[in-house]
ChimeraX commands (.cxc) that place a marker at each C-alpha (Angstrom):
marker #1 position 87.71,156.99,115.48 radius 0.5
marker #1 position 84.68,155.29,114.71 radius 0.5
marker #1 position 85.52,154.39,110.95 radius 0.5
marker #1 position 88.99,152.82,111.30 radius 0.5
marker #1 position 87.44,150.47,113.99 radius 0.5
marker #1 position 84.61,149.50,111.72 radius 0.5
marker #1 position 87.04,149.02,108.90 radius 0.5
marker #1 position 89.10,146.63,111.15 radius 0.5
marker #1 position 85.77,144.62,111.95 radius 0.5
marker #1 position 84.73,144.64,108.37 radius 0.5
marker #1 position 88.40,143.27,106.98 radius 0.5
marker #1 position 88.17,140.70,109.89 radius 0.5
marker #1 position 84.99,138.98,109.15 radius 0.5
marker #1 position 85.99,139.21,105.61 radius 0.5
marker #1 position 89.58,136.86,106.53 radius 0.5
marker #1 position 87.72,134.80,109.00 radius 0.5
marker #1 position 86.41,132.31,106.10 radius 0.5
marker #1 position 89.40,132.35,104.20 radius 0.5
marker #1 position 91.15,131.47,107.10 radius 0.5
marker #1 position 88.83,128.88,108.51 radius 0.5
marker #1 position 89.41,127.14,104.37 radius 0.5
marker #1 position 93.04,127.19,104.45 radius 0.5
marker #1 position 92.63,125.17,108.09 radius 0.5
marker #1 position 90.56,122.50,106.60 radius 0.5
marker #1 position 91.96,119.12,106.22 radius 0.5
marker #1 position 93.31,118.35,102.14 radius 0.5
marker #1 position 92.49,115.55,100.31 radius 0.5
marker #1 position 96.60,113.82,100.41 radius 0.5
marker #1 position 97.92,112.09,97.17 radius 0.5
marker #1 position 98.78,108.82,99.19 radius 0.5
marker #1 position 97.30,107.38,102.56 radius 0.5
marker #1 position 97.43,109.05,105.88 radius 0.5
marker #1 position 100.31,107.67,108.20 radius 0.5
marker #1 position 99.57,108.86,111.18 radius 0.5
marker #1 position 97.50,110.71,113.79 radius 0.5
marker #1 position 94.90,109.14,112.53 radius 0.5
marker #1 position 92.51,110.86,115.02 radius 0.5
marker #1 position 92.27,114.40,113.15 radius 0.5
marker #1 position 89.75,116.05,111.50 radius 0.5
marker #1 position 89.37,114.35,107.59 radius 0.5
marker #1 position 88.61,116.06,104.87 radius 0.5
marker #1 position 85.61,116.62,102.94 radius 0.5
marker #1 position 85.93,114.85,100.14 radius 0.5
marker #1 position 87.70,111.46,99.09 radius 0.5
marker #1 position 88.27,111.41,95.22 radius 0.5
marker #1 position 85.95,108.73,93.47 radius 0.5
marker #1 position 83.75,107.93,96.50 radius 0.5
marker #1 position 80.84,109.19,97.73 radius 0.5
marker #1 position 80.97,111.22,100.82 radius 0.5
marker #1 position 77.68,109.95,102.99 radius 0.5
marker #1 position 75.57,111.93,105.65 radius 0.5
marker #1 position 74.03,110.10,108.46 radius 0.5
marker #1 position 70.75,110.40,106.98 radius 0.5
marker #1 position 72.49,108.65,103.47 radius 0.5
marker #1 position 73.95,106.22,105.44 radius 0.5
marker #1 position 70.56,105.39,107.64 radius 0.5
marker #1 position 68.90,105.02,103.99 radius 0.5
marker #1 position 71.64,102.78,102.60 radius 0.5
marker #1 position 71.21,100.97,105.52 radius 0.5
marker #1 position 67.36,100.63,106.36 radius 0.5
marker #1 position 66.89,99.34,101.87 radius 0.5
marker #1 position 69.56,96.99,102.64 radius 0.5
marker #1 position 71.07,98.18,99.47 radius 0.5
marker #1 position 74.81,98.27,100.47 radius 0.5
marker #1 position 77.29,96.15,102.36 radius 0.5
marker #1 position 78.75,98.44,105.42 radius 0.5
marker #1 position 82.41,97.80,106.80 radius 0.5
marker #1 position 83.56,98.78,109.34 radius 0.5
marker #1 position 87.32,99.39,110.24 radius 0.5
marker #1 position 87.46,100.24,113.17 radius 0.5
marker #1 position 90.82,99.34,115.19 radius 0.5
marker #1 position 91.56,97.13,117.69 radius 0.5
marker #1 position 94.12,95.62,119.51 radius 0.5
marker #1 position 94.82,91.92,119.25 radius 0.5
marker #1 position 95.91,89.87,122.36 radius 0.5
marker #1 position 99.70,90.36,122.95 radius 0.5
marker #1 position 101.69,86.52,122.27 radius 0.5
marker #1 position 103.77,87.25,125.29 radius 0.5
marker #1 position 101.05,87.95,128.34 radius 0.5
marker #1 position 102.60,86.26,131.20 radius 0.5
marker #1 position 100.50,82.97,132.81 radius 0.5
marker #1 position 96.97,84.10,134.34 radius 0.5
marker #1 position 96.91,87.50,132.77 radius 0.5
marker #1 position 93.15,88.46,132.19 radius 0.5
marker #1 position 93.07,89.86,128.65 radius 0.5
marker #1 position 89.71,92.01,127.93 radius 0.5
marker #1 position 89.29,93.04,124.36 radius 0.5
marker #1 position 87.39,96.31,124.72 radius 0.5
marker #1 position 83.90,96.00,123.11 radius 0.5
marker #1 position 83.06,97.32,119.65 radius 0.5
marker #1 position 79.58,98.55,119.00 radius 0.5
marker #1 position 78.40,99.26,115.56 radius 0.5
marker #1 position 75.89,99.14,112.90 radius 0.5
marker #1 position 73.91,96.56,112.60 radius 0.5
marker #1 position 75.15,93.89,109.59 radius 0.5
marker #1 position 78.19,95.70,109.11 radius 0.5
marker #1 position 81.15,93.55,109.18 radius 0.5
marker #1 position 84.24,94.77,111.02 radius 0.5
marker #1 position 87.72,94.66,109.72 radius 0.5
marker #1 position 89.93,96.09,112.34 radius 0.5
marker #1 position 92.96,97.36,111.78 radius 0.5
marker #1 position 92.74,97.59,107.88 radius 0.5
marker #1 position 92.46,101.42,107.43 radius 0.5
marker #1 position 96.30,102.24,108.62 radius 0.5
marker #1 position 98.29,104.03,106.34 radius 0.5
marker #1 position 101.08,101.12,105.42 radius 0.5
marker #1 position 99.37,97.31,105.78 radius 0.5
marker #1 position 101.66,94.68,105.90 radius 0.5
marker #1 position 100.69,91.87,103.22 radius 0.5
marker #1 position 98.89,89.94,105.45 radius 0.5
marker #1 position 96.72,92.72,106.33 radius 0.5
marker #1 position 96.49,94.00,102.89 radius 0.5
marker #1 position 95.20,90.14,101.63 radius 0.5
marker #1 position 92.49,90.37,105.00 radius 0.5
marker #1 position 90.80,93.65,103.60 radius 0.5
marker #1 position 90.76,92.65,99.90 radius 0.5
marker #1 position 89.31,89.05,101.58 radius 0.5
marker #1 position 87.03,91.15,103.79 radius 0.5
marker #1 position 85.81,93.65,101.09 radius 0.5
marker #1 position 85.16,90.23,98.37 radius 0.5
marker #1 position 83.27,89.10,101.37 radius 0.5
marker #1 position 81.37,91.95,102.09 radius 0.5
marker #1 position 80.56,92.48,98.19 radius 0.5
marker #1 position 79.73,88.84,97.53 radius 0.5
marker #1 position 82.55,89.39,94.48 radius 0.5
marker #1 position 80.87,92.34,93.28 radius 0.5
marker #1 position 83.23,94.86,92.52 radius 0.5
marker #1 position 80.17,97.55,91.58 radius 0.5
marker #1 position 78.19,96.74,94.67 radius 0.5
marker #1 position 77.62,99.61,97.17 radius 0.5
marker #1 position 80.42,99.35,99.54 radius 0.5
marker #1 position 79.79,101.89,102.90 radius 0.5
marker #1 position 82.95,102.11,104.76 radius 0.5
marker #1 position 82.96,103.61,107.93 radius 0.5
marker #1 position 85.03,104.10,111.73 radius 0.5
marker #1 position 84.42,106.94,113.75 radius 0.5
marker #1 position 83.92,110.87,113.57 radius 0.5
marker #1 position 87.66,112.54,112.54 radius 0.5
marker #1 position 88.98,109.03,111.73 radius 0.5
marker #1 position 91.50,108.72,108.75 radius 0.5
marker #1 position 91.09,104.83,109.02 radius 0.5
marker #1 position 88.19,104.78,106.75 radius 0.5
marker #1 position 89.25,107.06,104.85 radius 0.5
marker #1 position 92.41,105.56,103.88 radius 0.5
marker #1 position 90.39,102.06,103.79 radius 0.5
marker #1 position 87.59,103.81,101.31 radius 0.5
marker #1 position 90.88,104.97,99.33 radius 0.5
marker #1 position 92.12,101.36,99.22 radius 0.5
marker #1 position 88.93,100.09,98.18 radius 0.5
marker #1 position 88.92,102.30,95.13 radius 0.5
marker #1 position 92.30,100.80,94.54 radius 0.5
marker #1 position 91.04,97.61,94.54 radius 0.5
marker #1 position 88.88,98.54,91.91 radius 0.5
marker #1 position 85.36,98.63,93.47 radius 0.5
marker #1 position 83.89,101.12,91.89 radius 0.5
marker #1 position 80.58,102.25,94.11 radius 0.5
marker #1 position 82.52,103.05,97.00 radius 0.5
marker #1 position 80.63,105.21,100.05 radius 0.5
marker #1 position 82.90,107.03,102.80 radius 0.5
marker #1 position 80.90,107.59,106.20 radius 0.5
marker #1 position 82.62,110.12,107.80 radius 0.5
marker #1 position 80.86,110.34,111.13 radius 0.5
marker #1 position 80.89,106.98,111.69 radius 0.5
marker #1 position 79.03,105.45,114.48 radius 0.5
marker #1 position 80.02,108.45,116.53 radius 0.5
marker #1 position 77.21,110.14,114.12 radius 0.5
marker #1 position 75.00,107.25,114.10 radius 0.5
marker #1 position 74.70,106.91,117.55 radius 0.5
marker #1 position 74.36,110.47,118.05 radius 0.5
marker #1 position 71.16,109.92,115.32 radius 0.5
marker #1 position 69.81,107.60,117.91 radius 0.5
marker #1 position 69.81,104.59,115.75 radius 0.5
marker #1 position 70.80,100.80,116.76 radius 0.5
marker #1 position 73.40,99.07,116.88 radius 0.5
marker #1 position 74.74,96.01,117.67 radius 0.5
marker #1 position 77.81,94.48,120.13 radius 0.5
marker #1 position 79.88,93.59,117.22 radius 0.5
marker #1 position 83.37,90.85,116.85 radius 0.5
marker #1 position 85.76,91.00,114.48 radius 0.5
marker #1 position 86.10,89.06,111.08 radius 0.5
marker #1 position 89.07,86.58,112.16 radius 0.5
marker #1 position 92.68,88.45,111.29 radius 0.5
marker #1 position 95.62,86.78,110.15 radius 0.5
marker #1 position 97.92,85.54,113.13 radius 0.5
marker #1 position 100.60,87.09,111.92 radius 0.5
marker #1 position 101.42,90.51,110.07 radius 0.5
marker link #1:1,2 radius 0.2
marker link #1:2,3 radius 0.2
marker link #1:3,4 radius 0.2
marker link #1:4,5 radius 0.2
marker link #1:5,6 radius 0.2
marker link #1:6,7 radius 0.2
marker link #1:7,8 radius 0.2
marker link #1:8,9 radius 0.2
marker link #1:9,10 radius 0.2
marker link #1:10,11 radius 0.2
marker link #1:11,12 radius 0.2
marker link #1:12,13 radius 0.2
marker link #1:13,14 radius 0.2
marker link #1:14,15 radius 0.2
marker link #1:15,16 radius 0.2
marker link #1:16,17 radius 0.2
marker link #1:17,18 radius 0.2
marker link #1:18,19 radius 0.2
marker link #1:19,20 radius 0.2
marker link #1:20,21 radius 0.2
marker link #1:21,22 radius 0.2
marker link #1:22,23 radius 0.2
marker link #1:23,24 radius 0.2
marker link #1:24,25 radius 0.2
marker link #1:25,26 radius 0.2
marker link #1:26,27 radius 0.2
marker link #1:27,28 radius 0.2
marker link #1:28,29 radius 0.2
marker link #1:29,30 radius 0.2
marker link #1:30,31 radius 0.2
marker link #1:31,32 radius 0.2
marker link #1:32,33 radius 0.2
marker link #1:33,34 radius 0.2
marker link #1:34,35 radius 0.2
marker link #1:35,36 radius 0.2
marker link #1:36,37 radius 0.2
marker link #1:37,38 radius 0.2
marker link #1:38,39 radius 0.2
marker link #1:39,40 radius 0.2
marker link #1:40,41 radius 0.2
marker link #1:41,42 radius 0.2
marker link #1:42,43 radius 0.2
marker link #1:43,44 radius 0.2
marker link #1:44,45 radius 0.2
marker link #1:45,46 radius 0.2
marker link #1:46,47 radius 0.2
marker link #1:47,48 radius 0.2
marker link #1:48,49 radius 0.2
marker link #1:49,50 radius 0.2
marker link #1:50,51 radius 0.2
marker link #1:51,52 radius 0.2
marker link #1:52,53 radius 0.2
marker link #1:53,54 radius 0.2
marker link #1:54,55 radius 0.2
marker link #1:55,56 radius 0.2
marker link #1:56,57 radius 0.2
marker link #1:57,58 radius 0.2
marker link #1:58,59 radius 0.2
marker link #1:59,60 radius 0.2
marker link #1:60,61 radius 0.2
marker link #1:61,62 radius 0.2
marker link #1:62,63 radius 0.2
marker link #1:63,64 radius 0.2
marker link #1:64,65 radius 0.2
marker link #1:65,66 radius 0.2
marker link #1:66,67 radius 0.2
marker link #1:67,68 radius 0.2
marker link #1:68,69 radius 0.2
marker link #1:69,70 radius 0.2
marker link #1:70,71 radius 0.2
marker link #1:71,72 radius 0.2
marker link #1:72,73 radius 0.2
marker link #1:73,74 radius 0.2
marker link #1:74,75 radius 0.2
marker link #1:75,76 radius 0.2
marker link #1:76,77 radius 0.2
marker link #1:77,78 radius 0.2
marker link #1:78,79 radius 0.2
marker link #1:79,80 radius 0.2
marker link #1:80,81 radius 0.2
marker link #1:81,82 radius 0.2
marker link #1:82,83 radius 0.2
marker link #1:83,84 radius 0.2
marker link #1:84,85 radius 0.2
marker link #1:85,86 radius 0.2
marker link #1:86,87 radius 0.2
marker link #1:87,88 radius 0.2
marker link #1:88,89 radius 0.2
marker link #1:89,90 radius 0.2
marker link #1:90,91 radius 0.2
marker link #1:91,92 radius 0.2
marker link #1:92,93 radius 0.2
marker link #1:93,94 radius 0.2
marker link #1:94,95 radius 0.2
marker link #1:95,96 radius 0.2
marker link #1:96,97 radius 0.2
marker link #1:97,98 radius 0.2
marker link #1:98,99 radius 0.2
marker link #1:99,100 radius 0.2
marker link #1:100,101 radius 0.2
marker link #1:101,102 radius 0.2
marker link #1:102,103 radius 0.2
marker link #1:103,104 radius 0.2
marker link #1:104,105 radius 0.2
marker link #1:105,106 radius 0.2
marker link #1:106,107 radius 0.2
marker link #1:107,108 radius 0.2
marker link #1:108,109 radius 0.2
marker link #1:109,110 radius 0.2
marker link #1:110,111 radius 0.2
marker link #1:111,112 radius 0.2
marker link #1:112,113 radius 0.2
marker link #1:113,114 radius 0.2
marker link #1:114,115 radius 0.2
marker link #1:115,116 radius 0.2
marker link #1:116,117 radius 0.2
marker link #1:117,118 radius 0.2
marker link #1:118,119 radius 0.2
marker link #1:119,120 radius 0.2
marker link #1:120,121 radius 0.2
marker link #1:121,122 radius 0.2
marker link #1:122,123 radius 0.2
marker link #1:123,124 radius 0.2
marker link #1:124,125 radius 0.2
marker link #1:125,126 radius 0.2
marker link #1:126,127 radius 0.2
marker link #1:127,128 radius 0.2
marker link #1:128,129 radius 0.2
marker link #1:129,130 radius 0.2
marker link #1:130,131 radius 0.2
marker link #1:131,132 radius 0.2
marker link #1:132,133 radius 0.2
marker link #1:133,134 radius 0.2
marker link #1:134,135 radius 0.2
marker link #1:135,136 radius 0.2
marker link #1:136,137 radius 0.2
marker link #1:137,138 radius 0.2
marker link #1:138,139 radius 0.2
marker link #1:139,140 radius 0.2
marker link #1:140,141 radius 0.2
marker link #1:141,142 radius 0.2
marker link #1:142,143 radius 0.2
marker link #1:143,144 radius 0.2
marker link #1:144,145 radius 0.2
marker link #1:145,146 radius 0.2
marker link #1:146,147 radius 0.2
marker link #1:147,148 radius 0.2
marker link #1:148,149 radius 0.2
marker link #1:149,150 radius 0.2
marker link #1:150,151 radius 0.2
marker link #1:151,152 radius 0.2
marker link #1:152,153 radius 0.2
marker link #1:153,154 radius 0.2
marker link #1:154,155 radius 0.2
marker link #1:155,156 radius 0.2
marker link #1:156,157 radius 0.2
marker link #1:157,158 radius 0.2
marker link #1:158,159 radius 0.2
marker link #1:159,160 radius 0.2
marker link #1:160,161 radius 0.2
marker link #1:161,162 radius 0.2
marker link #1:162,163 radius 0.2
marker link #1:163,164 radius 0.2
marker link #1:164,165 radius 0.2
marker link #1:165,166 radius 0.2
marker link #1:166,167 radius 0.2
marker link #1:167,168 radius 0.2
marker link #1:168,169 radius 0.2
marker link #1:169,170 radius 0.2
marker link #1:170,171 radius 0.2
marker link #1:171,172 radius 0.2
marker link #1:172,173 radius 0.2
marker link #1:173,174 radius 0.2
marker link #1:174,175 radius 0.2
marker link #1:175,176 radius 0.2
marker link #1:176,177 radius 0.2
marker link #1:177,178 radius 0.2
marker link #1:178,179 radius 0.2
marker link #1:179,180 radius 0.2
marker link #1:180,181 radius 0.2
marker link #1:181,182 radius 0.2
marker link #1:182,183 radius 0.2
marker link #1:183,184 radius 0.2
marker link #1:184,185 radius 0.2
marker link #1:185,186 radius 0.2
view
């Protein structure tokens, strides 16, 4: 009796990493469209994939330009008279320059022009400077906007996964942060 249980452990903790594998996010051919709030993968094809300790070095030698995409919501057109409209606050790390809304799967054009603006901006025109793009942890935004990037043609792209969820959760600073100005219409 003892044997056929032991075999049955044995064949299950052999499966359990191939299983765990086959549940880890792919790298997709295109852009992620939606539930954006999933885990990401591990990779992103022709970027560098940054740990929190990368990122802090990047960060403390000044020797990249950090963007972050994180989204927000912009001020509906139609509030009625004497609605109080809050944006909710954005914190993030310091210097960084935030983009919202820039890392969704489709961009309209006017969106599309603001992140190739934002990222000329952020690079000084440098299409081989160090480019760290970043949201939150499990966030496809900057992954699709590191992707985008690359199709831009900068070519020393950085993908922070965990985001300022991880940088926070390394105790470093940041800062209340506003948004680059976005098109009024897309």
């Amino acid at each position: 009796m003892r044997r056929p249980l032991a075999a049955v452990v044995v064949v299950a903790l052999l499966m359990a990493p191939a299983s765990a594998q086959q549940q880890e996010p792919f790298e997709p051919e295109g852009y992620r469209t939606d539930n954006y709030r999933a885990p990401v993968p591990a990779t992103l094809a022709g970027a560098r994939v940054l740990t929190t300790e990368e990122a802090e070095a990047i960060w403390r030698a000044n020797s990249g330009a950090f963007v972050d995409v994180m989204p927000r919501p912009p001020k509906p057109k139609n509030l009625p008279e004497g609605t109080v409209w809050r944006d909710a606050p954005r914190r993030n790390i310091p210097g960084s320059i935030w983009l919202p809304d820039t890392g969704y799967g489709t961009l309209p054009p006017a969106m599309d022009d603001y992140l190739q603006r934002g990222l000329a901006r952020a690079s000084r025109g440098n299409k081989a400077a160090l480019l760290v793009i970043y949201c939150l942890a499990d966030c496809w935004m900057s992954w699709n906007a590191a992707k985008r990037a690359l199709a831009y043609g900068y070519s020393n792209v950085a993908w922070y996964p965990d985001g300022t969820d991880g940088w926070e959760r390394a105790k470093l600073p940041t800062d209340d942060a506003q948004p680059e100005p976005r098109p009024e219409q897309y």
